[in-house]
PyMOL Python script that loads the backbone (N, CA, C, O; Angstrom):
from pymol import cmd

cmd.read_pdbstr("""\
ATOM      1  N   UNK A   1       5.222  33.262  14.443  1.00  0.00           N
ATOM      2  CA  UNK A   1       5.576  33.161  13.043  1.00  0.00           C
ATOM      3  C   UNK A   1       7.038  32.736  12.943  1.00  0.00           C
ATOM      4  O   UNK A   1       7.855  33.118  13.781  1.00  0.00           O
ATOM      5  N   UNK A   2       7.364  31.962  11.941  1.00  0.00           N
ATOM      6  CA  UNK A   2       8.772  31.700  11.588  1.00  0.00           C
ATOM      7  C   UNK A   2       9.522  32.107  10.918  1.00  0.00           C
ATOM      8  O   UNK A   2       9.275  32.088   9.712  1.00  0.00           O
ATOM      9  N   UNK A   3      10.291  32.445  11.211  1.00  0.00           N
ATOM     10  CA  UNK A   3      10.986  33.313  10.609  1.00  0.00           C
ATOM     11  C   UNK A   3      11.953  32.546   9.933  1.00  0.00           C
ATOM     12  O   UNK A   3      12.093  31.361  10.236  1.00  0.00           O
ATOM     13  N   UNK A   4      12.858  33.238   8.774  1.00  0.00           N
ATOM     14  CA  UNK A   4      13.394  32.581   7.453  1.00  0.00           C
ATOM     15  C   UNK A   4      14.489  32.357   8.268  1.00  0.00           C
ATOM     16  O   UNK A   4      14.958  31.219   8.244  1.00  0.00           O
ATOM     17  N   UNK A   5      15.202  33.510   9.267  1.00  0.00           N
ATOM     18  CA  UNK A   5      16.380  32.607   9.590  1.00  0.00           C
ATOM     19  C   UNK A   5      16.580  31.171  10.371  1.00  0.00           C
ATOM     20  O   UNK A   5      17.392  30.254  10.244  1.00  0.00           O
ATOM     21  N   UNK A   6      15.276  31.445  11.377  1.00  0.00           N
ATOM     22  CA  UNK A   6      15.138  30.551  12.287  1.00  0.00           C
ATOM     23  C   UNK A   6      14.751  28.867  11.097  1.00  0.00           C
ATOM     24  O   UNK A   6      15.306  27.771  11.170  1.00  0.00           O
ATOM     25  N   UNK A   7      13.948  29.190  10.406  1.00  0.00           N
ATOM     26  CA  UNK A   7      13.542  28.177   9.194  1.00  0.00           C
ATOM     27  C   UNK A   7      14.779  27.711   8.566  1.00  0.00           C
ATOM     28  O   UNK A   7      14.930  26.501   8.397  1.00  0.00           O
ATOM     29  N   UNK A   8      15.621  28.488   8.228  1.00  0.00           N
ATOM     30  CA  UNK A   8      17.018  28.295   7.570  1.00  0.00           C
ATOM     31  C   UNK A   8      17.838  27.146   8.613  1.00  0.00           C
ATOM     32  O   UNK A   8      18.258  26.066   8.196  1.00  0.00           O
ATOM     33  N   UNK A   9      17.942  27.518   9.748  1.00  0.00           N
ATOM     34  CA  UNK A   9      18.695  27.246  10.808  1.00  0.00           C
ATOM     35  C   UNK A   9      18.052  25.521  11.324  1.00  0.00           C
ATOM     36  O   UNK A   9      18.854  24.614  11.547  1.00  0.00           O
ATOM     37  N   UNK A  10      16.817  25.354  11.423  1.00  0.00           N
ATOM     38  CA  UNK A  10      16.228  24.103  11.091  1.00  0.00           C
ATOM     39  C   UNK A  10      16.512  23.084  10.232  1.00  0.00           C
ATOM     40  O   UNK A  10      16.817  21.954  10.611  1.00  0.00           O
ATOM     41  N   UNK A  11      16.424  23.435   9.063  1.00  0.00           N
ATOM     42  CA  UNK A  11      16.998  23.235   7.946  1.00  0.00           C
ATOM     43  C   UNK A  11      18.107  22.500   7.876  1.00  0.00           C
ATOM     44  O   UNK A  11      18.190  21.301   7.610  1.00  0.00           O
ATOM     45  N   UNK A  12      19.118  23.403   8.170  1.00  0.00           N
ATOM     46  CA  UNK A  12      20.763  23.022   8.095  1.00  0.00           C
ATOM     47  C   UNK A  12      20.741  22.036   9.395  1.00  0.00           C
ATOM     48  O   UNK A  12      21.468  21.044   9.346  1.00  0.00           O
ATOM     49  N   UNK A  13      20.174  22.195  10.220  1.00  0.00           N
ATOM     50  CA  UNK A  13      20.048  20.787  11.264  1.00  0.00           C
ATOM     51  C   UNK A  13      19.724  19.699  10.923  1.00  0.00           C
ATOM     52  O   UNK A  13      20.579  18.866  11.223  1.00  0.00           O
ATOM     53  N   UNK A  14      18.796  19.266  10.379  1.00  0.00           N
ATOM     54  CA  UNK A  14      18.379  18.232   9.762  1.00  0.00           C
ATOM     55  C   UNK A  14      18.298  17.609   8.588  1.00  0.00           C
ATOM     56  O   UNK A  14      17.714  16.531   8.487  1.00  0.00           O
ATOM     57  N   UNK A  15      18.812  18.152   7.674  1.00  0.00           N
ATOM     58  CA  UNK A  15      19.267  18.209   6.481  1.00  0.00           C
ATOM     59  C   UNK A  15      20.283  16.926   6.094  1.00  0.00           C
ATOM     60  O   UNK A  15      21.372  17.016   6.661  1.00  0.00           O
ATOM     61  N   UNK A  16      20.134  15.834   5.293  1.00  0.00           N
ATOM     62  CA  UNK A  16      20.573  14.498   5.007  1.00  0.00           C
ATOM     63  C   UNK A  16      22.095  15.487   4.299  1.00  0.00           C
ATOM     64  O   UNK A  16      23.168  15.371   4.890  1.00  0.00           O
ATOM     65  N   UNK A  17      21.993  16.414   3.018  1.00  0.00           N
ATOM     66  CA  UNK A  17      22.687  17.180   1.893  1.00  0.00           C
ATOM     67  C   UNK A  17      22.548  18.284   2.274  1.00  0.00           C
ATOM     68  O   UNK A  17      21.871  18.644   3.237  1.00  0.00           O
ATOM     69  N   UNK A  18      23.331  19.094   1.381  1.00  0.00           N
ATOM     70  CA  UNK A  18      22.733  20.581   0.735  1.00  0.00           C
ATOM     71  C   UNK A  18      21.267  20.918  -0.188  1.00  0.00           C
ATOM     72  O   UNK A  18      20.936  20.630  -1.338  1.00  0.00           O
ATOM     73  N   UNK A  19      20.555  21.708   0.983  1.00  0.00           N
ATOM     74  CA  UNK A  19      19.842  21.997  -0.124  1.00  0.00           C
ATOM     75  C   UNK A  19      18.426  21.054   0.204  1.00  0.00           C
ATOM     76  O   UNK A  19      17.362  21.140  -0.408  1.00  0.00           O
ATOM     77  N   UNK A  20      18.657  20.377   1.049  1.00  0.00           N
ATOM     78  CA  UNK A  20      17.579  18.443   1.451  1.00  0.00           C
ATOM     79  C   UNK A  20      16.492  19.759   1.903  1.00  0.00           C
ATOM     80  O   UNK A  20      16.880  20.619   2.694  1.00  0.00           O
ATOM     81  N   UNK A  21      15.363  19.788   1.415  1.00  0.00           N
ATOM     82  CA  UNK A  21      14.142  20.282   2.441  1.00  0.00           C
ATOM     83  C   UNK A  21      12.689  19.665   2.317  1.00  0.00           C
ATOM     84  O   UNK A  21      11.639  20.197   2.678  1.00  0.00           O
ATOM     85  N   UNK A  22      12.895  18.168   1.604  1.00  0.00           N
ATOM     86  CA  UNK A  22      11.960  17.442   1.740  1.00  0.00           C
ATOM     87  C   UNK A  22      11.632  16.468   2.232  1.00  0.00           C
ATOM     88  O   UNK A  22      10.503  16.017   2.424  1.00  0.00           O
ATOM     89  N   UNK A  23      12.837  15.990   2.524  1.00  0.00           N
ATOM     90  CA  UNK A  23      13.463  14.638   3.789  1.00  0.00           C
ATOM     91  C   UNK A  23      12.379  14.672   5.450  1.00  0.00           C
ATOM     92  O   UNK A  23      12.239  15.519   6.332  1.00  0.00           O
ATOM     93  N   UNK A  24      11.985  13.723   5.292  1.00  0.00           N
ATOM     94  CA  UNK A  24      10.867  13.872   6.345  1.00  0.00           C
ATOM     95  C   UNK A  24      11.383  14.094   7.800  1.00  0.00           C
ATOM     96  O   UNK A  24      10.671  14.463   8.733  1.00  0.00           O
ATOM     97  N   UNK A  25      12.773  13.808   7.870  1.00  0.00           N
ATOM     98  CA  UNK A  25      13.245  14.482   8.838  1.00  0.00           C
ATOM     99  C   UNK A  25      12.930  16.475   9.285  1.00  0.00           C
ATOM    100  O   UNK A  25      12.583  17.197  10.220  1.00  0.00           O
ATOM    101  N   UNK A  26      13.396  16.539   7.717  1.00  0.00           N
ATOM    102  CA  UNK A  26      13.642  18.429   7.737  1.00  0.00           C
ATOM    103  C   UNK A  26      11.846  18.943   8.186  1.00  0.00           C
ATOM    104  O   UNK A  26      11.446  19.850   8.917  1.00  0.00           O
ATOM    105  N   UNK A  27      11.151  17.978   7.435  1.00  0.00           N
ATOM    106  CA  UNK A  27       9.351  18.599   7.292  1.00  0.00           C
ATOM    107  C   UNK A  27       8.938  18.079   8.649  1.00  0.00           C
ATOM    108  O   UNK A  27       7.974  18.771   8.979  1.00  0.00           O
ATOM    109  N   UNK A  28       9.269  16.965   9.844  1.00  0.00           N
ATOM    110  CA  UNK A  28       8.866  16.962  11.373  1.00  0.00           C
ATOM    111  C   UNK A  28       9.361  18.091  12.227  1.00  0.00           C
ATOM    112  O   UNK A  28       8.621  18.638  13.044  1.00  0.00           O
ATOM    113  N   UNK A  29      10.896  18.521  11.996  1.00  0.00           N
ATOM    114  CA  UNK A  29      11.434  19.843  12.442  1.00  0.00           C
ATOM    115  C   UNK A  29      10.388  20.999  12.178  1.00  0.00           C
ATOM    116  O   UNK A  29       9.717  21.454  13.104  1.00  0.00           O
ATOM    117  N   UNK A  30      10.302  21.347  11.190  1.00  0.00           N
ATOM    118  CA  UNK A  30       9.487  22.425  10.426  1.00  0.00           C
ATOM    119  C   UNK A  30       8.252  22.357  11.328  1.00  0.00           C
ATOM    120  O   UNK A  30       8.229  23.077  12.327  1.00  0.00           O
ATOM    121  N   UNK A  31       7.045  21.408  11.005  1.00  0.00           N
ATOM    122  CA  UNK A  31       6.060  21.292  11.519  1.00  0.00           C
ATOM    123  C   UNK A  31       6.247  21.693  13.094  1.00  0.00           C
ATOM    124  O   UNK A  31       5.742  22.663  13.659  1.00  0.00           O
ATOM    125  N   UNK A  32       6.765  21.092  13.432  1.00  0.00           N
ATOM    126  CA  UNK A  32       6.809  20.996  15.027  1.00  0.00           C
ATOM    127  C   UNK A  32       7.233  22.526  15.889  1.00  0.00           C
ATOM    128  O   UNK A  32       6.854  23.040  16.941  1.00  0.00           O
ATOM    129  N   UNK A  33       8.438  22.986  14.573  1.00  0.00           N
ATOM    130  CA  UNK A  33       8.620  24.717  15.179  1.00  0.00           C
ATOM    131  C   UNK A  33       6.864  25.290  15.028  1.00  0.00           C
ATOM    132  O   UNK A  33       6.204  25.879  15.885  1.00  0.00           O
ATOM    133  N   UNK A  34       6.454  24.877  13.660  1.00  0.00           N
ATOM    134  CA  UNK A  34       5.458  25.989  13.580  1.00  0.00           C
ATOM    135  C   UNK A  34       3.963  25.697  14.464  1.00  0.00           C
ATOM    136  O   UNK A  34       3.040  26.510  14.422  1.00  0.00           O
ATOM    137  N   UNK A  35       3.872  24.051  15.481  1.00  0.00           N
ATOM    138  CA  UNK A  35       3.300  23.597  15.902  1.00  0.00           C
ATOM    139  C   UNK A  35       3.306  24.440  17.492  1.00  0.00           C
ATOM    140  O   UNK A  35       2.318  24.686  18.184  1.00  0.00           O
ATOM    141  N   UNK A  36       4.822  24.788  17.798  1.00  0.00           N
ATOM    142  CA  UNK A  36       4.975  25.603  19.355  1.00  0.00           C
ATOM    143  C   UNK A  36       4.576  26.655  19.177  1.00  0.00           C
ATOM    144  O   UNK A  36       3.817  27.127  20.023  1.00  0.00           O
ATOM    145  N   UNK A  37       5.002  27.573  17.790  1.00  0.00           N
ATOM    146  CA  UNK A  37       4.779  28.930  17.572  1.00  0.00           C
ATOM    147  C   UNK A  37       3.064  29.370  18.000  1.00  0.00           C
ATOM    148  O   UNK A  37       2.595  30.118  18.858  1.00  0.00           O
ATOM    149  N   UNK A  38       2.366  28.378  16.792  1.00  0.00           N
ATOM    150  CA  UNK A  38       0.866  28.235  17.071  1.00  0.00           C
ATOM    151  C   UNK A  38      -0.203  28.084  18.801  1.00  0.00           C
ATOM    152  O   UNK A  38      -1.316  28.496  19.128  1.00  0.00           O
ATOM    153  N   UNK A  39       0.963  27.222  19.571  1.00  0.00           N
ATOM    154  CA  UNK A  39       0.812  27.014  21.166  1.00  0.00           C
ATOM    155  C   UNK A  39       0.738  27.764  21.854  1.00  0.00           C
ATOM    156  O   UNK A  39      -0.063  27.777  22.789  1.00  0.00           O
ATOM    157  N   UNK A  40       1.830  28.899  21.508  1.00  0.00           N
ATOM    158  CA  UNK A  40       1.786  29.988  22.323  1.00  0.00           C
ATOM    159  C   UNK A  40       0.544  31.055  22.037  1.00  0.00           C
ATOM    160  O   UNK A  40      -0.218  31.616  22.825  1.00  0.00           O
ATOM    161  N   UNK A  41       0.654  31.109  20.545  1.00  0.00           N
ATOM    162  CA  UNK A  41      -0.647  31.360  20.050  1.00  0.00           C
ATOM    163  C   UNK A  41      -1.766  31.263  20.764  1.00  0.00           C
ATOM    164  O   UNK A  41      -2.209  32.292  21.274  1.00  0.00           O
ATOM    165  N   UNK A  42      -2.431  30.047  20.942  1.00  0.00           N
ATOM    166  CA  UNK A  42      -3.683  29.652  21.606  1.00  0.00           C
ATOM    167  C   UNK A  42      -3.784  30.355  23.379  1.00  0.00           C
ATOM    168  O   UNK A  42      -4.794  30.502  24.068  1.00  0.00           O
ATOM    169  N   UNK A  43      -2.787  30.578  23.610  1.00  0.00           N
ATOM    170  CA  UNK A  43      -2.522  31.026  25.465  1.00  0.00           C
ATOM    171  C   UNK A  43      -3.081  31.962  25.279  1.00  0.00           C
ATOM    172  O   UNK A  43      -3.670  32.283  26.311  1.00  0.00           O
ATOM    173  N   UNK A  44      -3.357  33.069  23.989  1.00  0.00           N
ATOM    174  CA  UNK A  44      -3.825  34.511  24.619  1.00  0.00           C
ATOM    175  C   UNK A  44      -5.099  34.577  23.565  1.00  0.00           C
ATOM    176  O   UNK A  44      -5.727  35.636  23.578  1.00  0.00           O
ATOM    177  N   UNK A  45      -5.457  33.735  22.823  1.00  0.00           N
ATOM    178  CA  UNK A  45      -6.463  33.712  21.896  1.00  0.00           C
ATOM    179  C   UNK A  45      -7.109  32.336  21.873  1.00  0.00           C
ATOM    180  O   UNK A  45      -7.093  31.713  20.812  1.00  0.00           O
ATOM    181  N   UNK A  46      -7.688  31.799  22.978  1.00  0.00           N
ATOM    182  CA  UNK A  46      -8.425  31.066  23.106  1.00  0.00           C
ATOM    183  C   UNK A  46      -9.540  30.570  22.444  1.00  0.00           C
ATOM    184  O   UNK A  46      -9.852  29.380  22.491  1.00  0.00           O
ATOM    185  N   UNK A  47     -10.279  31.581  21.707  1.00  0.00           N
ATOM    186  CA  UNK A  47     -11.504  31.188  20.767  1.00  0.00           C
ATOM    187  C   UNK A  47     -11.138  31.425  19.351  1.00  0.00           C
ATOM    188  O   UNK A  47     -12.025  32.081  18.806  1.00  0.00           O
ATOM    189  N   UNK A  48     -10.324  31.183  18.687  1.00  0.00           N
ATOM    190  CA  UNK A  48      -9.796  30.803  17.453  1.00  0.00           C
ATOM    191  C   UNK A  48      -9.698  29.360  17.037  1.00  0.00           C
ATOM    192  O   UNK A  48      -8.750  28.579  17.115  1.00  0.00           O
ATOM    193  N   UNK A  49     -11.273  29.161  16.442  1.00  0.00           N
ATOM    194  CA  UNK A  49     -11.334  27.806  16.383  1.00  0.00           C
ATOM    195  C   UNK A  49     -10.372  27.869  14.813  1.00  0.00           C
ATOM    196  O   UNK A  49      -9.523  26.978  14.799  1.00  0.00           O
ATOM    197  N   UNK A  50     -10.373  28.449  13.974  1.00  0.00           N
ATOM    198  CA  UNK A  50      -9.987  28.277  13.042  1.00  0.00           C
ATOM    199  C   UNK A  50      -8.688  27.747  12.584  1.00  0.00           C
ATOM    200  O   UNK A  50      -8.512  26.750  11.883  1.00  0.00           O
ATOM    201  N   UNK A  51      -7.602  28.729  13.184  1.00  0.00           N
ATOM    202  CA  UNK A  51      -6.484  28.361  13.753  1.00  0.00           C
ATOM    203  C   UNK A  51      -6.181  27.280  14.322  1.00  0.00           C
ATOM    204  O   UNK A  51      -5.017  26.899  14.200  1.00  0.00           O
ATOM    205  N   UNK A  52      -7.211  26.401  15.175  1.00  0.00           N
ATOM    206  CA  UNK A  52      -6.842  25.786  16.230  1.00  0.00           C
ATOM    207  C   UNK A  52      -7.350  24.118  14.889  1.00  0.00           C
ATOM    208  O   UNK A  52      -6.772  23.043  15.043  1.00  0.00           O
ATOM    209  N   UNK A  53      -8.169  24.259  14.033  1.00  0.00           N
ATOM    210  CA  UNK A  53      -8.310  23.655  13.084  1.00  0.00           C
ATOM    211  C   UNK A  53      -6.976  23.139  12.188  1.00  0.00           C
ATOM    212  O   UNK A  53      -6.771  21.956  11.916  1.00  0.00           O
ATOM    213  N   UNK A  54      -5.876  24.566  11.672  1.00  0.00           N
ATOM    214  CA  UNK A  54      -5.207  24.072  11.365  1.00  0.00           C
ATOM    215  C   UNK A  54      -4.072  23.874  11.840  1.00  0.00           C
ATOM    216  O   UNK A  54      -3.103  23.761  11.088  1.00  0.00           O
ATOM    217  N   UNK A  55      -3.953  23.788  13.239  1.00  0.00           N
ATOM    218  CA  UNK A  55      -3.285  23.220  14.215  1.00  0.00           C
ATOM    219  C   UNK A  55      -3.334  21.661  14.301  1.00  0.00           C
ATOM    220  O   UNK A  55      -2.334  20.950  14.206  1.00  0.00           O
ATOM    221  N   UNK A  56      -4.621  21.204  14.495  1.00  0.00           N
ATOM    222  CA  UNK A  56      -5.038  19.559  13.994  1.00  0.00           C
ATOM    223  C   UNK A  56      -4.286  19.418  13.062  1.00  0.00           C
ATOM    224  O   UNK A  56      -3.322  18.656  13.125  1.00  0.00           O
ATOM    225  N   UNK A  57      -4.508  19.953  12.265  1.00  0.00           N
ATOM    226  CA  UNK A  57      -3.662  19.445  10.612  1.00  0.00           C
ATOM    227  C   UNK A  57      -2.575  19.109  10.097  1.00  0.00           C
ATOM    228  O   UNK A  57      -2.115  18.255   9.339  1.00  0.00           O
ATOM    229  N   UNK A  58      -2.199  20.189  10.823  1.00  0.00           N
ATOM    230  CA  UNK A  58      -0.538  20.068  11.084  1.00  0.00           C
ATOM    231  C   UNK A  58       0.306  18.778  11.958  1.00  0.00           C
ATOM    232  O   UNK A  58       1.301  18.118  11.660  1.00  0.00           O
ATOM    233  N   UNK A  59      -0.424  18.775  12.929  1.00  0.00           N
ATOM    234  CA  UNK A  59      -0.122  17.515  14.293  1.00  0.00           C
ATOM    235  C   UNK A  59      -0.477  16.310  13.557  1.00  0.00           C
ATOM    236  O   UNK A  59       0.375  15.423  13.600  1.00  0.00           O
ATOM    237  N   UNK A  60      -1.703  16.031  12.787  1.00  0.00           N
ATOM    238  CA  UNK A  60      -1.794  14.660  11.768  1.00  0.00           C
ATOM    239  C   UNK A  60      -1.470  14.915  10.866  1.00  0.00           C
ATOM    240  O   UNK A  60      -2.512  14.678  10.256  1.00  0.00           O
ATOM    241  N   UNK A  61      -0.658  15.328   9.970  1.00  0.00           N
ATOM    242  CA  UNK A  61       0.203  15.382   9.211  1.00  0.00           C
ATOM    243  C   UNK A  61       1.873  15.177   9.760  1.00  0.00           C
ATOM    244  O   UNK A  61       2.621  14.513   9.042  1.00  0.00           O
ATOM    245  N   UNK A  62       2.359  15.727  10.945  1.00  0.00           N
ATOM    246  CA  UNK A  62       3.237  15.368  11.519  1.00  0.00           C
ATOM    247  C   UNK A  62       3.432  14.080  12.414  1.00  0.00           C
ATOM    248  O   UNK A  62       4.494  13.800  12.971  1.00  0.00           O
ATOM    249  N   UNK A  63       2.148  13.251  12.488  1.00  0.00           N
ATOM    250  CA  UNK A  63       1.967  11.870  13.195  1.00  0.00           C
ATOM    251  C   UNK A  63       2.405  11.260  12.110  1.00  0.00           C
ATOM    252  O   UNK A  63       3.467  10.640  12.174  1.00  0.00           O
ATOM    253  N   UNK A  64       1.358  11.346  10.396  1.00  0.00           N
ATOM    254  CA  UNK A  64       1.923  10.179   9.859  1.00  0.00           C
ATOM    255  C   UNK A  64       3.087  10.284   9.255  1.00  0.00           C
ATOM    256  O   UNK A  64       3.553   9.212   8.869  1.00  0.00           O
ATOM    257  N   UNK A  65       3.932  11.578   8.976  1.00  0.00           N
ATOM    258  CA  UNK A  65       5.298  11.656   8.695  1.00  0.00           C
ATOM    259  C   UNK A  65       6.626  10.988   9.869  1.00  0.00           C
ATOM    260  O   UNK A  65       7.830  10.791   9.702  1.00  0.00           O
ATOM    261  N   UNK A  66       5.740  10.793  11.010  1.00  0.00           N
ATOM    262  CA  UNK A  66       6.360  10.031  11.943  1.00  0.00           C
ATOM    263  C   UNK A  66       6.112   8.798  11.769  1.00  0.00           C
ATOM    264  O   UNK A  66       7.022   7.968  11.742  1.00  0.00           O
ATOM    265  N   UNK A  67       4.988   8.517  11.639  1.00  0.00           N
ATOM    266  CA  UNK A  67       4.567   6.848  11.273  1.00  0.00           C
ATOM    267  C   UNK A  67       5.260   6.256  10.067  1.00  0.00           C
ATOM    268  O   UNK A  67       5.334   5.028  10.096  1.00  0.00           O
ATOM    269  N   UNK A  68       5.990   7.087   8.602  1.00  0.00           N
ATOM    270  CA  UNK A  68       6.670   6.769   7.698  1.00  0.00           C
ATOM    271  C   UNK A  68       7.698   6.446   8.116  1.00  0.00           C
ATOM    272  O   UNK A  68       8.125   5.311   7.902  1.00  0.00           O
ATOM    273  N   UNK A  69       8.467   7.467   8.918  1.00  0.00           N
ATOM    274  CA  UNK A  69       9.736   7.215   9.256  1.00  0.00           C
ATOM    275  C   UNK A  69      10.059   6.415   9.793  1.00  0.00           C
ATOM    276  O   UNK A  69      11.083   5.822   9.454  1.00  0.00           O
ATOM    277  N   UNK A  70       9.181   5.965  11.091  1.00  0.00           N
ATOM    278  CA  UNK A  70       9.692   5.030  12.234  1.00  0.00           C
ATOM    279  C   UNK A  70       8.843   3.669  10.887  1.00  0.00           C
ATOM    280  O   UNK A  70       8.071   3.030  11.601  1.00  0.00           O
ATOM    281  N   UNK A  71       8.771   3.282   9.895  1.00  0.00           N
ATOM    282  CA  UNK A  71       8.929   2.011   9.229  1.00  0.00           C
ATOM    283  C   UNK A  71       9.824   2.016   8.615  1.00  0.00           C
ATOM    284  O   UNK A  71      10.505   0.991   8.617  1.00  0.00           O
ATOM    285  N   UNK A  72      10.325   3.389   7.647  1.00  0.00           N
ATOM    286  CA  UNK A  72      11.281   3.220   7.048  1.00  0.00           C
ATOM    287  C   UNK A  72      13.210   3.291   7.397  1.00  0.00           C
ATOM    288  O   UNK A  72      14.204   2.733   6.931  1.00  0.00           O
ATOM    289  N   UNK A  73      12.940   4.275   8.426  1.00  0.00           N
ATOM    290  CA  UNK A  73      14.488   4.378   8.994  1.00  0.00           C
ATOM    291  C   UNK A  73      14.603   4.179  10.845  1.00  0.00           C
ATOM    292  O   UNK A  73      15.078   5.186  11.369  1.00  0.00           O
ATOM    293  N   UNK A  74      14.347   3.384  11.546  1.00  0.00           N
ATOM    294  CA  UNK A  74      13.771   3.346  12.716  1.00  0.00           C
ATOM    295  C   UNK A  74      14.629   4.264  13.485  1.00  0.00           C
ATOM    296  O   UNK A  74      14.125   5.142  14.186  1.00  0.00           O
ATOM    297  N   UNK A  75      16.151   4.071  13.368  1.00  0.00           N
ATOM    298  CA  UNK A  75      16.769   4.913  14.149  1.00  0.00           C
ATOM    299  C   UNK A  75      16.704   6.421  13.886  1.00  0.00           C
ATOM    300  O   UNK A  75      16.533   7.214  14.812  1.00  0.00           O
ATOM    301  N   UNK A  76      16.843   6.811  12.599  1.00  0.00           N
ATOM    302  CA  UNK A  76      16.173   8.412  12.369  1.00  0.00           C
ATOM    303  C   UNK A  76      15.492   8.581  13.655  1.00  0.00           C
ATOM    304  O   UNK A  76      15.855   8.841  14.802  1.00  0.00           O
ATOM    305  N   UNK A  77      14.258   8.317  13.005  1.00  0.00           N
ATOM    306  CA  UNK A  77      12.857   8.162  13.874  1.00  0.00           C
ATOM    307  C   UNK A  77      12.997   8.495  15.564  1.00  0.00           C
ATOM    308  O   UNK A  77      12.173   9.135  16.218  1.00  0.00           O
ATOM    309  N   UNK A  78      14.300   7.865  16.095  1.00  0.00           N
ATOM    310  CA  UNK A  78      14.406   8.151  17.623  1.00  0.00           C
ATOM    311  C   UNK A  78      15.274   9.343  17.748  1.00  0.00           C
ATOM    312  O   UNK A  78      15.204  10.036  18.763  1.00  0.00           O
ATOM    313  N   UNK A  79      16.133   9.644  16.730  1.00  0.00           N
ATOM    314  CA  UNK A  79      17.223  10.504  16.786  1.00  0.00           C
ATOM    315  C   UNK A  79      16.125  11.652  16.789  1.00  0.00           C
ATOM    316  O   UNK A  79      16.106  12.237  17.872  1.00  0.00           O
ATOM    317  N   UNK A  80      15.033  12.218  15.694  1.00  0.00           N
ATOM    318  CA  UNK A  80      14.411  13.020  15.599  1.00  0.00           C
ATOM    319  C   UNK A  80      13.435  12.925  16.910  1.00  0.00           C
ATOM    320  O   UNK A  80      13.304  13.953  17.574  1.00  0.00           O
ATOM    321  N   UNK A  81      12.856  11.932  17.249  1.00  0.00           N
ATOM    322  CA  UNK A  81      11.852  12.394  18.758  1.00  0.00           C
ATOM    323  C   UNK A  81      13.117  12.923  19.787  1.00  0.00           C
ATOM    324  O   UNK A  81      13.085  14.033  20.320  1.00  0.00           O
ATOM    325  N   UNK A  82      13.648  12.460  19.878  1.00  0.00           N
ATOM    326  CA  UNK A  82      15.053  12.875  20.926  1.00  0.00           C
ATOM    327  C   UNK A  82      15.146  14.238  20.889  1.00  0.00           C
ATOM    328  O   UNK A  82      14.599  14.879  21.786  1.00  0.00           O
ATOM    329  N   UNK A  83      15.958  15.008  19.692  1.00  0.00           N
ATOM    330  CA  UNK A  83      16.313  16.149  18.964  1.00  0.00           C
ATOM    331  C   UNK A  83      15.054  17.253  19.296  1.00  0.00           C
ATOM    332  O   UNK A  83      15.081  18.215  20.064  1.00  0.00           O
ATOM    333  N   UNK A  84      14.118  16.838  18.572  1.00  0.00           N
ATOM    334  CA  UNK A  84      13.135  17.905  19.249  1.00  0.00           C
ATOM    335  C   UNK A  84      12.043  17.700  20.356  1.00  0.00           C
ATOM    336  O   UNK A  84      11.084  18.471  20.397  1.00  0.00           O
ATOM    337  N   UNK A  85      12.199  16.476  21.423  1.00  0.00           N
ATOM    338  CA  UNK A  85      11.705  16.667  22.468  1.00  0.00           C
ATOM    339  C   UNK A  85      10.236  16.412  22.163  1.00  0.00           C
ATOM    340  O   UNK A  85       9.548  17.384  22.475  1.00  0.00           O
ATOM    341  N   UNK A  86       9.544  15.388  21.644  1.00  0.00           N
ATOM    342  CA  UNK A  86       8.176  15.230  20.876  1.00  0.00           C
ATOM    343  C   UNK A  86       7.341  14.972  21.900  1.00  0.00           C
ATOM    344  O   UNK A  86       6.270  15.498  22.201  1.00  0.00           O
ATOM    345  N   UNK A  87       8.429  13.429  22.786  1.00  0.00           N
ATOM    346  CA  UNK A  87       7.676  12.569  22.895  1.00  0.00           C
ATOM    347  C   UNK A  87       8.068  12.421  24.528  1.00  0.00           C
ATOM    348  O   UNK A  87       9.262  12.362  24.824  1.00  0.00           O
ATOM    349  N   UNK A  88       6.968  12.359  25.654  1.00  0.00           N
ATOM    350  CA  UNK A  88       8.328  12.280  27.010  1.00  0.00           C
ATOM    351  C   UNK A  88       8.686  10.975  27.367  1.00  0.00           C
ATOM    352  O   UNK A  88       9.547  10.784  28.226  1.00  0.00           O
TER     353      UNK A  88
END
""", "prot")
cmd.dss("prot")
cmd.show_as("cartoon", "prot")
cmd.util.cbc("prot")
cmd.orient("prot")
């Protein structure tokens, strides 16, 4: 689970302004914490298809917020795979 500070602390990383938490930068950060959190998840609860459902969801939702970016700002786009380690 994520926690508000750790969420906060995301946030202020990626953040264009004060206050930015819709910038598709801030929402690939976000996703992607709550994408590991969920990972570790699956290691001890293996038959949680449900979960593991909206795990999909999350990961294609975080593909095409990647697919926006890398048309609209290309260098973002590498700064953020870089930053959080997406892609090897």
């Amino acid at each position: 689970m994520l926690t508000a500070t750790a969420k906060a602390e995301i946030i202020k990383k990626f953040e264009h302004q004060s206050g930015d938490v819709g910038s598709s930068e801030v929402q690939i950060a976000l996703l992607t914490a709550r994408i590991r959190d969920l990972q570790d998840h699956f290691t001890a609860n293996k038959k949680d298809v449900h979960s593991r459902m909206g795990l999909l969801r999350m990961v294609a939702r975080r593909r095409k917020l990647l697919k926006y970016l890398k048309s609209t700002n290309p260098t973002a786009h590498r700064q953020v795979i870089e930053q959080l380690d997406i892609r090897g």
